[in-house]
FIBA-591170 format. One line per 2 residues: number of its first residue (from 1); their letters; for each residue x, z, y of N, C-alpha, C. Coordinates in steps of 0.1 Angstrom, whole numbers. Layout:
# FIBA-591170
NUM> A> X Z Y X Z Y X Z Y  ...
This chain:
# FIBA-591170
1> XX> 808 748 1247 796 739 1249 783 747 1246  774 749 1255 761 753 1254 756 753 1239
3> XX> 746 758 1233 739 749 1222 722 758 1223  715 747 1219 702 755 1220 699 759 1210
5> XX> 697 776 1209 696 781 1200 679 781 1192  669 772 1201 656 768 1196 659 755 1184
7> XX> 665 746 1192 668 732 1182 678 738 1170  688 743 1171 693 748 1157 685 756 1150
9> XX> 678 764 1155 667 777 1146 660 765 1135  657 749 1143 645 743 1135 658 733 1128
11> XX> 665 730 1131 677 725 1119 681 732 1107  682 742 1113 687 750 1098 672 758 1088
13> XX> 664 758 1100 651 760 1092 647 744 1084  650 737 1084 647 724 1076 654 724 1068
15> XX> 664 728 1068 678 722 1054 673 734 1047  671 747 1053 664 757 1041 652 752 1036
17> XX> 641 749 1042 629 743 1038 630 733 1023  642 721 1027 642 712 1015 652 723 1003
19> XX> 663 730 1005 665 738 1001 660 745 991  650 756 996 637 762 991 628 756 983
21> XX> 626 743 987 616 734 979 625 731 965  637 728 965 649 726 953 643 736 943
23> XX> 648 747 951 650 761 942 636 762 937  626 762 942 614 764 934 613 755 922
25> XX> 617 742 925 616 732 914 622 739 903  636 740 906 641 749 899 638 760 890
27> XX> 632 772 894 627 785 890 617 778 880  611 768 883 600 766 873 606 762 855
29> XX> 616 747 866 622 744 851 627 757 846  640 767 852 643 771 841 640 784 837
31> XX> 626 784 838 616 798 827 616 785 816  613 772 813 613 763 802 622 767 799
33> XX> 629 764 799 644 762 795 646 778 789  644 785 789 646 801 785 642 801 772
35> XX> 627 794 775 623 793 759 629 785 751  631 773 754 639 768 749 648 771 740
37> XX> 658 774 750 675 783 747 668 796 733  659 803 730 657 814 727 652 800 710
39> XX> 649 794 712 641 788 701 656 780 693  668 776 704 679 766 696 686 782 695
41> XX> 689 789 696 697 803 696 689 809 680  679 810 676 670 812 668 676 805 656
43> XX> 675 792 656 679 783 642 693 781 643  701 787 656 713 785 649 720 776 649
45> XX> 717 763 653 723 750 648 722 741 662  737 733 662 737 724 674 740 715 664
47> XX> 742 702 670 740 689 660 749 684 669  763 682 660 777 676 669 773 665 669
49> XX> 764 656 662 768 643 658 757 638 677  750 643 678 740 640 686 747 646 699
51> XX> 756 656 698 764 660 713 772 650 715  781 646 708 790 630 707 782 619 711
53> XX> 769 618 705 767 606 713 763 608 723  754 615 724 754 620 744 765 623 750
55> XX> 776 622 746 790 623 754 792 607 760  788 600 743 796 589 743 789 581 757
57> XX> 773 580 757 768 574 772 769 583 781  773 597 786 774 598 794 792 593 802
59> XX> 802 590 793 811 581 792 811 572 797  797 560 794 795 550 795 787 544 809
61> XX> 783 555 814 777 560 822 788 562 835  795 566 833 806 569 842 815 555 843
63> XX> 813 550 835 826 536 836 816 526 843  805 526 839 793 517 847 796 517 862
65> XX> 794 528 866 797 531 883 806 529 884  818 531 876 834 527 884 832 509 884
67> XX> 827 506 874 828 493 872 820 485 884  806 493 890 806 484 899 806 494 913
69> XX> 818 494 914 821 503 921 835 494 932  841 483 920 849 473 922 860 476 929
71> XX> 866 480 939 883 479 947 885 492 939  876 504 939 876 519 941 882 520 921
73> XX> 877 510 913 878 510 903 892 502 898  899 497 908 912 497 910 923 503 915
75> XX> 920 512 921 929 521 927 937 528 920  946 542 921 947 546 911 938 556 910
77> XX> 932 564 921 920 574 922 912 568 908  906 556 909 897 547 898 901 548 885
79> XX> 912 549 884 927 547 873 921 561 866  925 572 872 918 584 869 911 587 868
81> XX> 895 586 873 886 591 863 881 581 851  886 567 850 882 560 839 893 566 829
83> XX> 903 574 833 909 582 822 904 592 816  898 599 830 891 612 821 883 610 818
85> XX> 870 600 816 856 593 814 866 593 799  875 585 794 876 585 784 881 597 771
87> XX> 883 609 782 886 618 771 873 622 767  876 627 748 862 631 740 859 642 746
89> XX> 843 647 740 841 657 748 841 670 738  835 682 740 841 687 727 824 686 721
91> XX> 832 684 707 822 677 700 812 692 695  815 702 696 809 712 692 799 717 702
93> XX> 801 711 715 789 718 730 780 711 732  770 706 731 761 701 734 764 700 751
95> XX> 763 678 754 765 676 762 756 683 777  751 685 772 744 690 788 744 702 787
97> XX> 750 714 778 754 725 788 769 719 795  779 710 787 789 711 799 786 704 806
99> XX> 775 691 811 772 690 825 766 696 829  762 709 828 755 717 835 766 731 841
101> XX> 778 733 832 791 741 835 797 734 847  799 720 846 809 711 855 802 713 868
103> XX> 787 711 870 778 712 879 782 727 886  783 734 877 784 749 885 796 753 893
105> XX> 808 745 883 821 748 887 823 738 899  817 730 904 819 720 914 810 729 926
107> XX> 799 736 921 793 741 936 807 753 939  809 763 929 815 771 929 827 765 937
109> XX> 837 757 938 844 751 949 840 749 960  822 747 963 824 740 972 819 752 980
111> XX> 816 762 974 814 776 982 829 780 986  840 778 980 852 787 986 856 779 994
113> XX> 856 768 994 861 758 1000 858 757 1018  842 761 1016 837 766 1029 837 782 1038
115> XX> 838 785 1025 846 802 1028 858 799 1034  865 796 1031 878 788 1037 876 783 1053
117> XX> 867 774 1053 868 764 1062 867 772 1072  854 785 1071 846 795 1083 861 805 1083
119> XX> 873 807 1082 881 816 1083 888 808 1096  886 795 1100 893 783 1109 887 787 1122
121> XX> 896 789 1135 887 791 1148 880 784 1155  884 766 1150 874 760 1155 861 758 1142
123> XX> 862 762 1132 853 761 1124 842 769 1126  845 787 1121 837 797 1121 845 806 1138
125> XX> 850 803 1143 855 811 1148 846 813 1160  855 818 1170 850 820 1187 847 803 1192
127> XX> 859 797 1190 856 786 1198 852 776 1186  842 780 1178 841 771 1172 828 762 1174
129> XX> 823 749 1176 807 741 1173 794 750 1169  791 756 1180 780 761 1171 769 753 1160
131> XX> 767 743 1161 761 734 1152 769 732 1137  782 729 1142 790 730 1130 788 743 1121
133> XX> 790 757 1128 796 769 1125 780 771 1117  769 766 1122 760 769 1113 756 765 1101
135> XX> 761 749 1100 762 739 1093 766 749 1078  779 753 1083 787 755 1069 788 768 1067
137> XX> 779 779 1075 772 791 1068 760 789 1059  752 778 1065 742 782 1057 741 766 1047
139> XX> 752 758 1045 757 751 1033 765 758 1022  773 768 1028 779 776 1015 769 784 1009
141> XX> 761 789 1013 749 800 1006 741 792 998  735 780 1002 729 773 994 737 766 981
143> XX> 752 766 983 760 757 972 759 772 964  761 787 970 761 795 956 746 799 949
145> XX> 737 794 958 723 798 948 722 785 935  727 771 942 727 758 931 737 758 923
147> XX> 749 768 925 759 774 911 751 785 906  742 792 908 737 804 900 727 792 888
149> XX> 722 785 899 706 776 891 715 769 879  726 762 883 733 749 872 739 767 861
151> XX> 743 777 862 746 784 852 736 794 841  726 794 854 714 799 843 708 786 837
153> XX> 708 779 839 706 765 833 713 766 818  728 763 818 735 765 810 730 779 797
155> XX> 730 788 806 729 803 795 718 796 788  708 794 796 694 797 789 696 786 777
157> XX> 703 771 777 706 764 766 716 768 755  721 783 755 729 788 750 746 789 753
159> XX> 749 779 764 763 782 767 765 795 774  778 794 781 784 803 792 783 800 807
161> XX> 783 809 813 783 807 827 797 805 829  799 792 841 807 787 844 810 796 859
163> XX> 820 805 859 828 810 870 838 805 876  845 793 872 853 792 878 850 778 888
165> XX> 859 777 895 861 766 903 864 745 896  859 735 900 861 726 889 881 722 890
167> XX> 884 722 884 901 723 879 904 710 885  900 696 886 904 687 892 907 691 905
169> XX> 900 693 913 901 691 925 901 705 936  904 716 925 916 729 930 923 725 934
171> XX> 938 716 931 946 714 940 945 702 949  937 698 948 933 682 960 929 696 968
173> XX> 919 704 973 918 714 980 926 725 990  936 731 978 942 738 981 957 728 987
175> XX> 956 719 986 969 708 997 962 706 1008  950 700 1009 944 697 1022 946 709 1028
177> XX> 940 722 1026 940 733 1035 955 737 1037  965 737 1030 979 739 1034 981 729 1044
179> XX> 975 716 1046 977 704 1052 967 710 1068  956 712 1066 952 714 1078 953 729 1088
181> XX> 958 738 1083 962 750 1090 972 748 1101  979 733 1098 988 728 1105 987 721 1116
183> XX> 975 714 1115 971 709 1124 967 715 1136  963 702 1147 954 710 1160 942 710 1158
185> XX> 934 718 1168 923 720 1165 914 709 1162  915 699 1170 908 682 1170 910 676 1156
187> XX> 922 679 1149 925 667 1139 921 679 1128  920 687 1129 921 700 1122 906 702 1113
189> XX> 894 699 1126 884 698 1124 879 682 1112  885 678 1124 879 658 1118 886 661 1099
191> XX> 894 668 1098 901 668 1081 896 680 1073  885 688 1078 875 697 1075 867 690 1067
193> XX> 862 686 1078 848 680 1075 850 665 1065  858 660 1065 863 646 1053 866 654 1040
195> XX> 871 667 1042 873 677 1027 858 680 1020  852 682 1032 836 687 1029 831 672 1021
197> XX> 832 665 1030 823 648 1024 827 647 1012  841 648 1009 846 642 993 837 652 989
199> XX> 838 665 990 830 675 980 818 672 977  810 672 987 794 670 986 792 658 982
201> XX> 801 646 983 797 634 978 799 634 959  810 637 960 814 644 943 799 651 939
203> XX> 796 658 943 785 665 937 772 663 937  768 652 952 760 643 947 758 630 941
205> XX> 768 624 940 770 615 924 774 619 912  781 634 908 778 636 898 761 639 893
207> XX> 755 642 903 740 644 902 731 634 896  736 624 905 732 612 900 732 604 892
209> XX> 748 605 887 749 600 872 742 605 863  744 621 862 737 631 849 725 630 851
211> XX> 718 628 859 701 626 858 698 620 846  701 606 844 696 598 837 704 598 823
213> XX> 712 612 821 721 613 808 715 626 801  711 635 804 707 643 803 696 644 792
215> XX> 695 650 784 689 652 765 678 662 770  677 671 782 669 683 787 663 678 796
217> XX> 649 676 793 640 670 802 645 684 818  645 695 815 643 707 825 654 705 833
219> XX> 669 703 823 681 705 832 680 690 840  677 680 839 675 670 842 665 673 859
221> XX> 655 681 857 649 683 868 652 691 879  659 701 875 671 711 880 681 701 889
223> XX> 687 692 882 696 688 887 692 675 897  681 669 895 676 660 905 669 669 920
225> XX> 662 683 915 660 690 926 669 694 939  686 696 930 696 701 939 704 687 945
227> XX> 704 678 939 704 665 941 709 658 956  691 660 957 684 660 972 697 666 984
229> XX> 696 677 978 699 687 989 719 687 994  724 676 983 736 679 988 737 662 991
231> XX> 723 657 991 724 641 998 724 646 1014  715 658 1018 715 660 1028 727 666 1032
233> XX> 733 669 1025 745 681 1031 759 665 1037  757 652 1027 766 646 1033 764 635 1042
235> XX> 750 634 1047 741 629 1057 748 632 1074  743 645 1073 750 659 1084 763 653 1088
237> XX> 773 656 1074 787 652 1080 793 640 1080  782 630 1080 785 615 1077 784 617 1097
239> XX> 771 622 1103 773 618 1115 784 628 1125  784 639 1122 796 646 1126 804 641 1124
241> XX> 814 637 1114 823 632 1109 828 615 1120  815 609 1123 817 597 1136 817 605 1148
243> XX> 811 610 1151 810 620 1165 827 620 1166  831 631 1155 848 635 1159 853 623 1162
245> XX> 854 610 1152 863 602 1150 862 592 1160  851 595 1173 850 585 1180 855 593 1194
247> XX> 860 606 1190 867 616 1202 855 619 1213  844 622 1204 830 628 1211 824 641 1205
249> XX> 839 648 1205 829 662 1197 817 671 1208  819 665 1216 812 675 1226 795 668 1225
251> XX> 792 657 1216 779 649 1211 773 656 1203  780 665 1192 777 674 1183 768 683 1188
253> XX> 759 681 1194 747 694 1192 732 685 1194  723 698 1197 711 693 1191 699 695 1204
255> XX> 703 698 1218 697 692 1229 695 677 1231  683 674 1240 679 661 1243 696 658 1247
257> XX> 699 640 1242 708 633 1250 707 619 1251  711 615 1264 710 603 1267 715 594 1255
259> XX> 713 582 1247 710 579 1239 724 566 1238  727 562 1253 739 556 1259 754 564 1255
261> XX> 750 575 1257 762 583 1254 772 585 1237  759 578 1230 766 582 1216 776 567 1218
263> XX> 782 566 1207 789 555 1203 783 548 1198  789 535 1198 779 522 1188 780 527 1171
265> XX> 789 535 1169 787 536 1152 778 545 1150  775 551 1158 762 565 1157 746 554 1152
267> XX> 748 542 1156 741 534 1148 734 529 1136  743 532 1127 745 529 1117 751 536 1106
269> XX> 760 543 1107 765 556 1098 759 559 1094  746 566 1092 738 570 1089 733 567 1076
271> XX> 734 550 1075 726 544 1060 740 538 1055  753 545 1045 758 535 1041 758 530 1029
273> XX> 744 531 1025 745 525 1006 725 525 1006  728 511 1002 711 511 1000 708 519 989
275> XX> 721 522 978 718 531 964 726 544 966  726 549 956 734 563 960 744 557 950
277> XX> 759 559 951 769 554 945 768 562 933  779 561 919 785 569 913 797 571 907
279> XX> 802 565 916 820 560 914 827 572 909  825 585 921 833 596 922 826 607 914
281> XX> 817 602 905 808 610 893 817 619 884  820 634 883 823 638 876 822 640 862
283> XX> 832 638 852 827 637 834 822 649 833  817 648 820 808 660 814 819 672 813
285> XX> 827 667 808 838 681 802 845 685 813  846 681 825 856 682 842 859 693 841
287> XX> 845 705 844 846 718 846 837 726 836  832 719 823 832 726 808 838 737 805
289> XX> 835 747 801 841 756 794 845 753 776  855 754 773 854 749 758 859 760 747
């Protein structure tokens, strides 16, 4: 399929634009936050009693969203994280570097995860969407500069940088992709891009929750900056994701089109929550280092 390489130049120049605007936010908070870290690193002392209770609402915090979150909070998916919501956190890390580790370990996924995807021929390949194929080059580069940001985050408050991938949802991952290597190209793609949504949705309601839990005015601003940007990343494949599932992949690009030609759900897709949810909110300790 054709694609105009003028209309994508100004798509992917936008997602970097809001992107860029993130990261600056970022760079600012964490020169704060350096000082910071250099001043609690200095005296020495973290205060368990005060990491515990910042566990305990961000806990509380997490069951809130399941709670009105209602069917999803009956499931057994629901069942599970109001289990891990309930496990303590360690009482010795000050909660917001491990929301700030979990944060890292979840982009860190969602970088391999798209390293992955671009190894697929209709993903990254020859015959792949050029709209898509750019989608998820320049979505993985941006998920590893917002794992560098959530881990200098972390250092500068004295923890560790979080390298690894978040452990929950390693093997939800690594099944899907054993699941879709199998498939055809059509169903192959449409189960891509649903892998991608849980991801970026995970990451932007973990976002969402920890904003308002957060003891670090900086990491707090850090994390509402990158926020944004992975609202936009599941915006993208909210409408891709109908395009496929209405057997219109060939609607997927970014020339003028007749307006008749989309589907009636191209309608509407677009808005489905007047709030940003936080059902699928990851706990503080998920991808903690302890």
């Amino acid at each position: 399929m054709p694609i105009d390489d003028r209309a994508l130049g100004e798509l992917v120049e936008q997602s970097q634009d809001l992107h860029s605007d993130a990261m600056r936010a970022t760079d600012q908070s964490l020169d704060e936050l350096v000082e910071l870290g250099h001043e609690q690193r200095a005296r020495g002392e973290i205060d368990p009693d005060l990491s515990m209770q910042s566990a305990i609402a961000h806990q509380n915090g997490i069951r809130k969203g399941l709670a009105g979150g209602g069917a999803l909070a009956a499931t057994a998916f629901g069942a599970t994280l109001l289990g891990l919501a309930a496990s303590p956190a360690f009482a010795d890390t000050p909660t917001d570097i491990q929301m700030l580790q979990t944060s890292a370990s979840i982009e860190n996924l969602a970088v391999s995860t798209y390293k992955t995807a671009l190894t697929l021929p209709y993903i990254g390949g020859s015959s792949a969407n050029g709209v898509v194929k750019a989608f998820a080059q320049t979505t993985m580069a941006q998920h590893a500069q917002h794992g560098q940001a959530f881990n200098s985050a972390a250092q500068a408050l004295g923890g560790q940088a979080q390298s690894m991938a978040d452990p929950k949802y390693v093997p939800v991952v690594n099944a899907a992709v054993a699941s879709i290597v199998k498939e055809s190209a059509s169903a192959g793609a449409l189960a891509v891009v649903g892998l991608a949504m849980t991801l970026e949705n995970v990451a932007a309601e973990t976002y969402v929750a920890n904003c308002s839990l957060y003891g670090d005015s900086n990491a707090k601003k850090i994390t509402a900056s990158i926020m944004g940007v992975e609202a936009q990343h599941v915006a993208v494949l909210i409408a891709v994701k109908a395009l496929l599932s209405a057997g219109a992949p060939q609607l997927i690009a970014l020339s003028p089109m007749v307006v008749e030609s989309l589907p009636a759900v191209a309608g509407s897709i677009g808005f489905p929550n007047s709030f940003y949810p936080t059902s699928s909110a990851s706990p503080a300790s998920e991808g903690a280092l302890s």
